[in-house]
Structure formats: C-alpha cells, structure tokens
N, C-alpha and C positions, 0 to 999 in steps of 0.2 A: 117159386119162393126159395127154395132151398138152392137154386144157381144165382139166385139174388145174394142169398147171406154168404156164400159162398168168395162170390166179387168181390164181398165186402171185406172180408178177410184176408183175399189177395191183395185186395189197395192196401189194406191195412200194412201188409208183411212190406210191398215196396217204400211207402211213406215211412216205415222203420230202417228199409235201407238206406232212404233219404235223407233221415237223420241223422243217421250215423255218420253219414260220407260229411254233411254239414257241421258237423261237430267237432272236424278235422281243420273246417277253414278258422282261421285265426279272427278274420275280423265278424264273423259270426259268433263267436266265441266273446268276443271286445261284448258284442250289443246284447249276448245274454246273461252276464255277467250286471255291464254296466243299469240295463231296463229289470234285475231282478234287485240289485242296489233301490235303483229310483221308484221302486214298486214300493218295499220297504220301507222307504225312506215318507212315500207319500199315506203308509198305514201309516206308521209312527206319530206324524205327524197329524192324524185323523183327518183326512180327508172323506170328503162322502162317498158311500159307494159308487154311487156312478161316476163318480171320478177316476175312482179306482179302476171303474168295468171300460170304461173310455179309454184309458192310457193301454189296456189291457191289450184293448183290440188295436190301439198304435202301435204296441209293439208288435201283434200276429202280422199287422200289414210291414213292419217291417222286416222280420223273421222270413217272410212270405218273401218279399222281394229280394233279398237277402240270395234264397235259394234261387230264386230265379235269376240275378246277376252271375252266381257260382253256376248255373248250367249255362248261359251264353260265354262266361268266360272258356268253359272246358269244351263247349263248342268251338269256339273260335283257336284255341288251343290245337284242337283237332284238325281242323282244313288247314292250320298253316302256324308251326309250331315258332314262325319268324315273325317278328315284329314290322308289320305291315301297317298301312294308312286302315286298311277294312279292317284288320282285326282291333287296332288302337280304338278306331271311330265304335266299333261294338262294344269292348270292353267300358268305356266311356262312357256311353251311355247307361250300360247299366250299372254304373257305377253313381251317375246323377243319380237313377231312378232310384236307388237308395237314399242318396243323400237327397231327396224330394220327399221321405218317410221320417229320415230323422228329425230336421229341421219342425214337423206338427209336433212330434215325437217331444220333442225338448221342449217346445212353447206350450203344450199341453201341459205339460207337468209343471213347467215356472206360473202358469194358472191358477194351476189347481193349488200350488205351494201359497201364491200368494192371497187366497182368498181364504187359507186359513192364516195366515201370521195376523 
C-alpha cells in the first residue's frame, strides 16, 4: 500500500512536469484559453449541467491529445532535426489528431449554445 500511494505521487510530480513543459506550447495555450472562454460562455448562458460535464471532458480529450501531438513532435524533432517526408508525415498526423478533437469540441458547444437560445 504505501509503494502504491507512493507511485502515486511520482505520477503525480511527472504529470506536473508535463504541464509545465505544455504550458510553454503556444497552440495549447490558444485551446486553454480559447475552451476556458467557451466554458464561460456556455455557464453564462445556462446551459445544463451535463452539457457543461460533456464539453468538459471535449476539452480533457483535447488537452490530452494536444500533449500527445507536443511529445511526437519533440520526438520526431529528435531522430532528425531536418525537415524530412517521416518526420512531416508524423508531425501531420498528430496534428489531424488534434484537429479530429476540436472539430466535436466546437459542434458540441454550437449545441449545447443553441438549445438554449
């Protein structure tokens, strides 16, 4: 038990380095900024809660993917600091796979916005 809560603490400490380093990239910065607006924007506008707990977790999958784009980029950065077809084609995709989060992201909320107007 106690090398359990222990683990837990160390995930804890690296997920805080994680953030940190994430907090540096600008277009992570763009989407916690812009999803803490639209969060806002959809209390104000009283939306239900589960509307609210919905967009919520949109954003964490895209937060989530976000970091994960940021660690294949800084991979691919790594094995070859030159603009190559494999590293383009890597970068690219996780760069879709973001823009595959925003895209619920945004129609989730134009939803949710228009079922209260």
């Amino acid at each position: 038990m106690r090398y359990g809560i222990l683990r837990a603490f160390k995930a804890l400490k690296f997920s805080y380095s994680g953030m940190k380093y994430l907090l540096k990239e600008e277009s992570f910065r763009q989407e916690l900024i812009l999803g803490a607006i639209g969060w806002a924007l959809l209390y104000y506008f009283g939306v239900s809660s589960i509307d609210l707990i919905i967009f919520s977790f949109l954003l964490l999958g895209l937060f989530s993917t976000e970091a994960l784009n940021t660690a294949l980029e800084r991979i691919a950065d790594k094995i070859d600091s030159k603009i190559n077809p494999f590293t383009k084609e890597v970068k690219d995709l996780g760069s879709v796979a973001v823009f595959f989060w925003i895209i619920p992201t945004i129609v989730w909320w134009l939803i949710a916005v228009i079922k209260v107007i």
